[in-house]
C-alpha positions in Angstrom: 96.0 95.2 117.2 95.3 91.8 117.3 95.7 90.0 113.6 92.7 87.1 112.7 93.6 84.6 110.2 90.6 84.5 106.8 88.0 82.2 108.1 87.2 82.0 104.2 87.6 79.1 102.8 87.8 78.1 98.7 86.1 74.9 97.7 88.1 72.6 95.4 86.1 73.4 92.0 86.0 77.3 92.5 89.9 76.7 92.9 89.9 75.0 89.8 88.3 76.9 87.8 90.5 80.1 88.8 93.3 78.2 88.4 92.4 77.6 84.4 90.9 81.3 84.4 95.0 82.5 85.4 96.4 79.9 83.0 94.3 81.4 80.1 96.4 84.6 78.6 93.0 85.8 76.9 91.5 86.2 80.3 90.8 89.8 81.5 92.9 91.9 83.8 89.7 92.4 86.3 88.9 88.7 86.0 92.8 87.3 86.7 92.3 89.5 89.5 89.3 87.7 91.2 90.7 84.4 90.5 94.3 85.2 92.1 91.7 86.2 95.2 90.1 83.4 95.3 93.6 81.4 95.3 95.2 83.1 98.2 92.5 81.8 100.1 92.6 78.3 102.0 91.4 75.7 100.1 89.1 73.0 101.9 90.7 69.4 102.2 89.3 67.1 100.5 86.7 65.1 102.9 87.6 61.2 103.4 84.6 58.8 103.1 
């Protein structure tokens, strides 16, 4: 059985935003769930102009 890496990827501002969603203890059980998701997954570098 051959293992793929995620081709997912989590933009900068979604990581963010569950990044202050974990950081918040009033934030729901389901919800800290989602965001802890979202953070396991690689985050796009930021693009150089």
């Amino acid at each position: 059985m051959t293992t793929k890496k995620p081709n997912e990827t989590t933009s900068a501002r979604v990581a963010t935003v569950a990044s202050n969603l974990l950081r918040n203890p009033s934030t729901p059980k389901p919800v800290r769930t989602v965001a802890a998701s979202v953070l396991t997954q690689r985050v796009k570098p930021a693009s150089k102009r």
